[in-house]
C-alpha positions in Angstrom: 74.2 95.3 114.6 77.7 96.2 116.5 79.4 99.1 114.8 83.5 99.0 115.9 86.0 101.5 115.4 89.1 100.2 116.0 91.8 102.8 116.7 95.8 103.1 116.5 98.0 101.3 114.1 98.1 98.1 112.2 98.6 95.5 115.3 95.9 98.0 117.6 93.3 97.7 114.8 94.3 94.3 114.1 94.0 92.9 117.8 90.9 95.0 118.2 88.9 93.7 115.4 89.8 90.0 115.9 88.6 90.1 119.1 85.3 91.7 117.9 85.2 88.9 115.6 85.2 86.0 118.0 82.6 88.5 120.4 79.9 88.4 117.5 80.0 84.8 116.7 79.7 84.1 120.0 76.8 86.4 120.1 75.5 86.0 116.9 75.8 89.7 116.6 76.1 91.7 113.1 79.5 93.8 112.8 80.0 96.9 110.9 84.1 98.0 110.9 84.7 101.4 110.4 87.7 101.9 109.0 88.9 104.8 109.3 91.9 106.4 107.0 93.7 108.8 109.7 97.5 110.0 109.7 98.1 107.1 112.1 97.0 104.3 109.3 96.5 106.2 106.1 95.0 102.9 104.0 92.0 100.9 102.7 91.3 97.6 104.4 91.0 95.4 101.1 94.2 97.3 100.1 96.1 95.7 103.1 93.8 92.0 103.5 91.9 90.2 101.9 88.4 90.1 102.9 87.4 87.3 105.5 84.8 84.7 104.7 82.9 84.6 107.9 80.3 82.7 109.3 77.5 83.1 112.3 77.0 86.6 111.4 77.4 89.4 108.5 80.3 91.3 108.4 80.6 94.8 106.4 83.9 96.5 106.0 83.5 99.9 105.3 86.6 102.1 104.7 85.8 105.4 105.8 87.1 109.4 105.5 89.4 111.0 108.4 87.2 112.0 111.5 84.6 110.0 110.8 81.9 109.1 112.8 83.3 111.7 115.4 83.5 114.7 113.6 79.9 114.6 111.9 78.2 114.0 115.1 75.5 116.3 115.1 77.0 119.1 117.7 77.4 122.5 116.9 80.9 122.9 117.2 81.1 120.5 114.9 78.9 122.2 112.6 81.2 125.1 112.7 84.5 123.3 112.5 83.0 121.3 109.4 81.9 124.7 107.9 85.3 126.4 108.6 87.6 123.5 107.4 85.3 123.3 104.1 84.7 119.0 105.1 81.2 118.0 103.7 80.2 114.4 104.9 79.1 112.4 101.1 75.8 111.1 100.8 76.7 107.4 101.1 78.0 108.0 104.9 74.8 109.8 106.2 72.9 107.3 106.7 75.3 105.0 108.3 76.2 108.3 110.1 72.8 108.1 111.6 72.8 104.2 112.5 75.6 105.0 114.5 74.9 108.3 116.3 71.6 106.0 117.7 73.5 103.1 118.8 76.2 105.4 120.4 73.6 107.3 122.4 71.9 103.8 124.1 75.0 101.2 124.6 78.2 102.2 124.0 82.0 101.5 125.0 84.4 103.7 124.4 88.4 103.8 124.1 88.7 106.5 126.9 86.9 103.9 129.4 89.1 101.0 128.4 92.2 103.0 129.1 91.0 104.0 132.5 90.3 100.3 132.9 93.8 99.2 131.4 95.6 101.1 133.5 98.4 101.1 131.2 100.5 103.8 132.5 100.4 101.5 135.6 101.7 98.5 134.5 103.1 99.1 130.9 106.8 99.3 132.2 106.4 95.6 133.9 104.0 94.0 131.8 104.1 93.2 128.1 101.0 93.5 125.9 99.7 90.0 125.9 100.1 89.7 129.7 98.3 93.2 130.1 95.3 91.9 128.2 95.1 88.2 130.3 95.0 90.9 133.3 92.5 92.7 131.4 89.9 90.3 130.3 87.7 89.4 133.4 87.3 93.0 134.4 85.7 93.8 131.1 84.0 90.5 131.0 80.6 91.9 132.7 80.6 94.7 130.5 80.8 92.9 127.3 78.0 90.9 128.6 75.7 94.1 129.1 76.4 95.3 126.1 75.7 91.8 123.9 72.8 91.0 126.1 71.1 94.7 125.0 68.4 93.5 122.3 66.9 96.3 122.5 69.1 98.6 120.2 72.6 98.5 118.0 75.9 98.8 119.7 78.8 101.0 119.1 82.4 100.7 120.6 86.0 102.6 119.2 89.1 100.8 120.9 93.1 100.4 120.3 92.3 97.4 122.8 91.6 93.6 122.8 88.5 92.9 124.2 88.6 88.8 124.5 90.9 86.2 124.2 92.5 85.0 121.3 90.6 82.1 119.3 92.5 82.4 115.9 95.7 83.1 115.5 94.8 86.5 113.1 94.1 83.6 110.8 91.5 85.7 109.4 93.8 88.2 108.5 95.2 87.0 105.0 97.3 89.6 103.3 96.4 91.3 100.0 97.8 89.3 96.8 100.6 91.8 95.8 101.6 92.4 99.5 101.9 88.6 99.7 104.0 88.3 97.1 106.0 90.8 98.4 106.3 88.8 101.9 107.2 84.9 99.7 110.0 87.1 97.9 111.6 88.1 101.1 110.8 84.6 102.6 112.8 82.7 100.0 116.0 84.7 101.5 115.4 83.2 104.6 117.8 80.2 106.3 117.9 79.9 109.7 116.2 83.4 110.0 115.6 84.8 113.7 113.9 88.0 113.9 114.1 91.6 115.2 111.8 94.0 116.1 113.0 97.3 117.2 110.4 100.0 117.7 111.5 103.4 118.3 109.6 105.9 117.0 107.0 107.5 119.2 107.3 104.0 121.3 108.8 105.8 124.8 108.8 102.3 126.3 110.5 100.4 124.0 113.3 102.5 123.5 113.4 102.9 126.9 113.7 99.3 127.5 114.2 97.7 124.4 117.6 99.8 123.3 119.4 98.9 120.3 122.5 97.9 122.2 120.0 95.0 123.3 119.6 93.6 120.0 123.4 93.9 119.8 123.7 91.9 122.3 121.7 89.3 121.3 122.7 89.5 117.7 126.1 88.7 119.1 124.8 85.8 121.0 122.9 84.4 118.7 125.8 84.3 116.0 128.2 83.1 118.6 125.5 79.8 119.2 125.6 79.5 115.6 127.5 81.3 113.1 125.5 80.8 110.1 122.5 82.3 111.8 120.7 85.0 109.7 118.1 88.1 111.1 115.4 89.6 109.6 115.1 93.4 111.0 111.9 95.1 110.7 112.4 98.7 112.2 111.1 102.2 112.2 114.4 103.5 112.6 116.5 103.7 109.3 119.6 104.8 111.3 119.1 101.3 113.8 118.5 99.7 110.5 122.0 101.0 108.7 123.9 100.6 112.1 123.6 97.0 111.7 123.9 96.1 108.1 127.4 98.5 108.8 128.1 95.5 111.5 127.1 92.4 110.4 126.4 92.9 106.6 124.8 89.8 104.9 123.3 88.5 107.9 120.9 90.8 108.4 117.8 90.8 105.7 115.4 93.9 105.5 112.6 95.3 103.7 113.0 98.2 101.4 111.4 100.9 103.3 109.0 103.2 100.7 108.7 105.7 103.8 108.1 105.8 108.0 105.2 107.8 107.6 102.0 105.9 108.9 100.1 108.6 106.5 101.5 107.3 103.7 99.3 104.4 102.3 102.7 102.6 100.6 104.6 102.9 104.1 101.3 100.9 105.9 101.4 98.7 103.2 105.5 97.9 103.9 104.4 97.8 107.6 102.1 94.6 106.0 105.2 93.0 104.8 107.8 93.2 107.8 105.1 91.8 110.2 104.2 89.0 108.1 108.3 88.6 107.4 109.0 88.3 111.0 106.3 85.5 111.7 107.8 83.5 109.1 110.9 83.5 111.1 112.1 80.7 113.5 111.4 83.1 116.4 111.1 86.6 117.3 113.4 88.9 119.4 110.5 91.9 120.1 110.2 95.4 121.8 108.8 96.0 125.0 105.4 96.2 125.2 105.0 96.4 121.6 101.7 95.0 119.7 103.7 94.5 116.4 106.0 91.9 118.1 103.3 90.7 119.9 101.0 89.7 116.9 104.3 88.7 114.8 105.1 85.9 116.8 101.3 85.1 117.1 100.6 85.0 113.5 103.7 82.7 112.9 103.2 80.2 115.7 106.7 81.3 117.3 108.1 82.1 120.5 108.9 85.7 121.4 111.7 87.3 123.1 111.2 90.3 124.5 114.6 92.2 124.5 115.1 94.2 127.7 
């Protein structure tokens, strides 16, 4: 059994547990997610996908409370932080607790290692995120083998990272029913759609690099090619947003926003909706470096742009 925790926001878990996917068919491996509600994806899984059908190997989703496993490992500080804050682990997560504080103690990757490995910091300002993780796949390749090839106990790993190539697509990511319906009635709007994606936020490098006088630009160009030209914006930025409805009114198409908040479940859920939005578009103007762009255009089969 491989117990995975994948870490970060939609796209980071996303990436992370398709790879883990593809890793335990290959290896005919059993996977347990641990999904994990924290302020940086405050939701369920089933309330964001449907459940995939897999087969090879048994797959168990199992949404889990903030700080877990970390924070119930048996260590007496946190014994006394647990005591303090008044956070008592429910019955149903003890055993699994256990499960996972033996696998992590024998064979184990963690998302510390794999950063030192990525050397992100190094090469995040010239590389996007798809060509980071072609860069990245052979040096972890002897690792993933020692890990698989360890019948002798369970595995654990947490990561924000891809850990393999793409085989699917995301295919196996299907969207819940009503956030579906949400994505067709935005779809129907669309004629001729391109799409933007412009992270700001806590993103340094993509408002570093991927500035909204950028998408300006290209907006500009792109209506200029073809004047009846449309653009769906997904953005994290309500004043980016408003500064281009301001400018070129009906053409651009949006989602209603519930909130920005990643610790609000309805904001994760509208998160759902703009990614699926923009990889039903006829192709994709991203942000540097950014995973949401990235799996966008991957999801849709459609070229992407990065704008810098």
């Amino acid at each position: 059994m491989i117990y995975l925790k994948p870490l970060g926001g939609l796209c980071n878990r996303i990436r992370t547990v398709d790879s883990m996917l593809t890793l335990c068919k290959e290896n005919k491996e059993d996977l347990t997610i641990l999904w994990v509600n924290n302020p940086a994806l405050n939701s369920n899984y089933d309330e964001l996908f449907l459940i995939p059908e897999i087969s090879g190997f048994k797959l168990t989703i199992v949404n889990c409370p903030p700080g877990f496993p970390d924070l119930y490992f048996p260590k007496a500080i946190n014994s006394i932080k647990n005591i303090v804050k008044g956070r008592r682990l429910s019955a149903e997560y003890k055993p699994l607790l256990k499960k996972i504080v033996q696998a992590k103690a024998k064979n184990s990757i963690n998302n510390h290692y794999l950063m030192d490995l990525y050397e992100a910091p190094k090469y995040v300002d010239k590389l996007s995120a798809g060509e980071l993780d072609e860069m990245i796949y052979p040096k972890l390749a002897s690792d993933l083998k020692k890990f698989f090839n360890n019948n002798t106990t369970s595995g654990y790993i947490d990561s924000c990272h891809r850990l393999c190539p793409i085989e699917n697509d995301y295919k196996l990511f299907v969207p819940a029913e009503d956030i579906q319906k949400r994505i067709q009635n935005t779809v129907n709007r669309f004629n001729n759609t391109i799409g933007l994606h412009i992270r700001k936020s806590d993103h340094v490098t993509s408002r570093k690099y991927s500035t909204t006088e950028k998408f300006v630009s290209i907006v500009d160009k792109e209506i200029e090619r073809d004047p009846k030209v449309s653009f769906f914006v997904s953005t994290d930025d309500e004043e980016t947003k408003q500064h281009l409805i301001s400018n070129y009114g009906d053409k651009i198409i949006y989602n209603e926003i519930s909130s920005y908040d990643r610790n609000d479940p309805l904001a994760v859920k509208d998160a759902v909706v703009d990614l699926y939005c923009l990889a039903a578009t006829s192709k994709l103007f991203g942000s540097h470096h950014s995973s949401f762009s990235q799996v966008a255009a991957i999801i849709g089969g459609i070229e992407e742009i990065t704008a810098r």
